[in-house]
N, C-alpha and C positions, 0 to 999 in steps of 0.2 A: 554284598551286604555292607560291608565295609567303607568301599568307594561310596553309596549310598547315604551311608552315614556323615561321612565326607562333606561331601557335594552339600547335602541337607543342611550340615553346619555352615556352611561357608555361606549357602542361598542366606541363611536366618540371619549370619551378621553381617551382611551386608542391606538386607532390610530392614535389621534395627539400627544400621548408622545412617541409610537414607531415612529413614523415620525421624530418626533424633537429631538431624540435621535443620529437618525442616522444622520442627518443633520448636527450634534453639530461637530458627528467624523469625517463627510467627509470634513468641515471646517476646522479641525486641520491639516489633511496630518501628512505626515512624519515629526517626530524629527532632527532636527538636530542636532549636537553635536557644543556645544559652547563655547568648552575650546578648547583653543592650545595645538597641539601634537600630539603624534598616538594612535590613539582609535583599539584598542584592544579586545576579544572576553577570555571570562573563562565559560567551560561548568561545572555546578554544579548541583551533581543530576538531570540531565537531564533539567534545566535548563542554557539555553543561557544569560549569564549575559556582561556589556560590560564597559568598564572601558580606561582611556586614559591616557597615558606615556607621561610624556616632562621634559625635563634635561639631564644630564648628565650620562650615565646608571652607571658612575661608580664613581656618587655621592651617598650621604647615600640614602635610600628609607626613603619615605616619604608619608603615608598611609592619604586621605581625605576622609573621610564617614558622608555623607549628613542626616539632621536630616529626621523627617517621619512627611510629612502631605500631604496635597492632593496637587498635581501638585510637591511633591519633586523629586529635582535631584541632581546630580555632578554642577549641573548650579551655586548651593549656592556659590561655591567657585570659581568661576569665576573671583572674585575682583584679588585674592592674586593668582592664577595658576603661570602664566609669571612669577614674580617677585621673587618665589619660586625655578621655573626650574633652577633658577641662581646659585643655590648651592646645589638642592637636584634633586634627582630624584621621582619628585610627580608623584603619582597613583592618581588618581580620580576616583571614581566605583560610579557606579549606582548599589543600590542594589535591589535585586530578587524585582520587583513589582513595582519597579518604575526607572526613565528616556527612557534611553534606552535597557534598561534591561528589559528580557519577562519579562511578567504579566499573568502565570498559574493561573486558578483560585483552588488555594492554601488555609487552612485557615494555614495564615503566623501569626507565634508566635516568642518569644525574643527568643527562643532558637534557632530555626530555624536561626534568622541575626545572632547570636553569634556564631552558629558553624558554615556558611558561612566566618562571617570574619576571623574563626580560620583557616579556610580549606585556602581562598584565600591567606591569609598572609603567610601558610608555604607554598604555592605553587609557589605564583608567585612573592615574594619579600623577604626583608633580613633584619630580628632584627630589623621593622621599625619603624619610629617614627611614630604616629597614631594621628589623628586631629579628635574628632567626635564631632560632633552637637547634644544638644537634649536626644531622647531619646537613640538613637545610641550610646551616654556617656556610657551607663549601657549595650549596649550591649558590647561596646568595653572593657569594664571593666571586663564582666564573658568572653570573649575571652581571655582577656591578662591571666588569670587565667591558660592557658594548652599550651600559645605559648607565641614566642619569642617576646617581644614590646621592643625597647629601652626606649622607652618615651610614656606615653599617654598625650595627650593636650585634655580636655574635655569642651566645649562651652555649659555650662548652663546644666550640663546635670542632669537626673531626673531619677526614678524607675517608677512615679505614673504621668501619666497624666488625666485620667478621671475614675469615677464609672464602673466597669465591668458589660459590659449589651450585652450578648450575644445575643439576640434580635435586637439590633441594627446592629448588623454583619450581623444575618441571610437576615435583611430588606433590606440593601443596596446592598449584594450578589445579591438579587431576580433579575430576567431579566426586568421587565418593573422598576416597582416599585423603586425599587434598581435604576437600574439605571440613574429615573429621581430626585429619591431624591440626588444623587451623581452628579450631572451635576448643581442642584442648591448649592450643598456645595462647588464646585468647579466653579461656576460663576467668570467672573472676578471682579464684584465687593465686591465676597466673599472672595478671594485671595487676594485682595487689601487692604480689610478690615481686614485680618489677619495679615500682613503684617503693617499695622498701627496700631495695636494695638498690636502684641506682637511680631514683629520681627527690627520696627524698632522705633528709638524715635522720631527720624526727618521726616514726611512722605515726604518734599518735599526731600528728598535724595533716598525714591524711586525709582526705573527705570522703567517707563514702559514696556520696553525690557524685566523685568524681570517676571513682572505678565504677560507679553503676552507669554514668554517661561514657565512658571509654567503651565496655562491655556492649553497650547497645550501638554503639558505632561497628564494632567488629564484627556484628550479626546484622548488616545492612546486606542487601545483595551483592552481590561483587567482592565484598568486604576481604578476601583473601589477594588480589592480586597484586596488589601492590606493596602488601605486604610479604606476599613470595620475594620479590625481587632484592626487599630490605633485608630478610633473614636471609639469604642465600648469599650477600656480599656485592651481590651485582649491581646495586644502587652505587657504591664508592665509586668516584670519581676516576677517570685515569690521570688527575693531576696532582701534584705535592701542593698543598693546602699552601704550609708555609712561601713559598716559590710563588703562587697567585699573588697573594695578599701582600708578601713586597712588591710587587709589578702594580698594582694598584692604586691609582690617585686619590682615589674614594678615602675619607677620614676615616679609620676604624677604631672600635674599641672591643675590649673583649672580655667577657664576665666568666668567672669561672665559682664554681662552688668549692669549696677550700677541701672538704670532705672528701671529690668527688672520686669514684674509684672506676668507673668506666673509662672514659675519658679525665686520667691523673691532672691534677695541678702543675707535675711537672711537666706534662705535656704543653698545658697552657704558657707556663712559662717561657719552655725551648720556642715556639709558637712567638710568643711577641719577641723574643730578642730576636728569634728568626728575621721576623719582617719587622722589628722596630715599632713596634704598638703598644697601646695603655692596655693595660690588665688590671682592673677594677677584680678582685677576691671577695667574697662572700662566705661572713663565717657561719660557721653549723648549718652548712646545704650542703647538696651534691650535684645532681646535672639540671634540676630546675629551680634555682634561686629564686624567680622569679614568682614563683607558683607560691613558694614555701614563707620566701619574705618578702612579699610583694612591696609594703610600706618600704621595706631598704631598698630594695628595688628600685622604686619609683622615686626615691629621695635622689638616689644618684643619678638616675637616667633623666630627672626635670633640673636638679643644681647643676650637673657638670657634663652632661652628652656636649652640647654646643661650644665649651670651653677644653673641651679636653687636649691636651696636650703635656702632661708629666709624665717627667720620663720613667720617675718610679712606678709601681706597684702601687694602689690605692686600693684599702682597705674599709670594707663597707662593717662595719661591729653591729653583728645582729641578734649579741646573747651576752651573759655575763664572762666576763673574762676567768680564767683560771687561777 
């Protein structure tokens, strides 16, 4: 009777997480795309990835690539898109696994985004300037290494975000399991709470628009695999970041949020003396400046990207002084 009893509970909760799984997605619906301009389609290795053009075609290109957590997309840069189109021609991509870009169930590695971005960059744009977020920094950095960048602009970017636990991947792959542990790491109050702690400093400058377009990203189909690979550690690179980026001919500069406690400022710092690059600071943010102060943002990356060259620290003042 006992075993019975057993058995009986175990059938019921695993029927009410395949129920409430399905529920979650049919909730989400379809993506829509939330940048201005024409969204576009680039088949890669048999993946359908989709990415959105606005500007001037025969302004410079100008490459946006979104950092990697659950619910990421091209949405990050939503702030600065418009304001952008005014002088370049931005690309905005969703990469393999996440926005609106498939979600194969893949096990997706930094090699994998880096020769993505090496393939998309000579195919469907010209010596562009590259914006990445994250960990995406270090992938756009072993790209810049076999293709043409005029510029990399890297936002807090990292080799090492968590202990490699390949268990962890295998769990959140799993079809039930996996999938209900991924739907609570992808909660909106998960999102929001990530987003308060290590994407923005201000939370009342939050948008809800944006945790509710994150949230509906993370409930696409697929929508877990790629993100196994990021929380489990196996996306980091097997290279030293600093070590790339001196070997490097590509002009780099590198934004950091003064706040930021994921990826420290001292990190940033050790980071440019390493490899001898500009460190642009941003006050009262933390790992998306650009999301948070987009006007500072955009003031420094249209006055001084193409002039860049001080050796000091430049400070971008995005609140009232103390």
């Amino acid at each position: 009777m006992k075993a019975r009893t057993v058995l009986g509970t175990a059938v019921g909760a695993v029927g009410a997480a395949v129920l409430g799984n399905r529920l979650l997605t049919k909730r989400a619906g379809d993506l829509e795309n939330p940048l201005p301009g024409i969204e576009r389609t680039y088949r890669w290795r048999g993946i359908e990835t989709t990415y959105t053009v606005a500007g001037d075609p025969n302004d410079p290109d100008l490459l946006l690539c979104h950092g990697l957590y659950a619910g990421a997309s091209s949405h990050e840069f939503e702030p600065i898109v418009e304001r952008l189109a005014e002088d370049y021609r931005v690309v905005a991509v969703d990469l393999p696994g996440f926005g609106r870009s498939e979600r194969p169930p893949l096990v997706y590695s930094s090699t994998l985004y880096a020769e993505f971005l090496r393939d998309f960059a000579e195919e469907r744009l010209e010596n562009p300037i590259v914006v990445a977020s994250s960990l995406t920094g270090a992938f756009a950095a072993d790209a810049a290494g076999e293709t043409e960048f005029s510029h990399l602009v890297l936002i807090c970017p990292t080799d090492e975000t968590a202990p490699e636990r390949p268990w962890l991947r295998t769990l959140i792959r799993s079809p039930i399991v996996g999938t209900t542990v991924f739907n609570l790491i992808a909660s909106k109050p998960a999102i929001r709470y990530f987003y308060d702690r290590d994407g923005y400093y201000d939370p009342d400058r939050i948008d809800e628009t944006e945790v509710e377009y994150a949230w509906d990203s993370a409930h696409q189909p697929g929508a877990r695999y790629a993100p196994a690979s990021f929380a489990s550690g196996t996306l980091d690179p097997d290279f030293d970041l600093a070590t790339e980026l001196a070997a490097l001919e590509t002009p780099t500069t590198l934004v950091w949020g003064r706040d930021a406690e994921l990826v420290p400022l001292r990190e940033g710092r050790d980071l440019a003396e390493a490899a001898d690059l500009d460190l642009v600071v941003v006050d009262y943010a933390t790992q998306l400046p650009h999301s948070e102060h987009p006007e500072q943002f955009l003031e420094y990356l249209m006055a001084e990207l193409l002039h860049a060259g001080a050796d000091a620290d430049v400070d971008v003042d995005t609140g009232p002084g103390e």
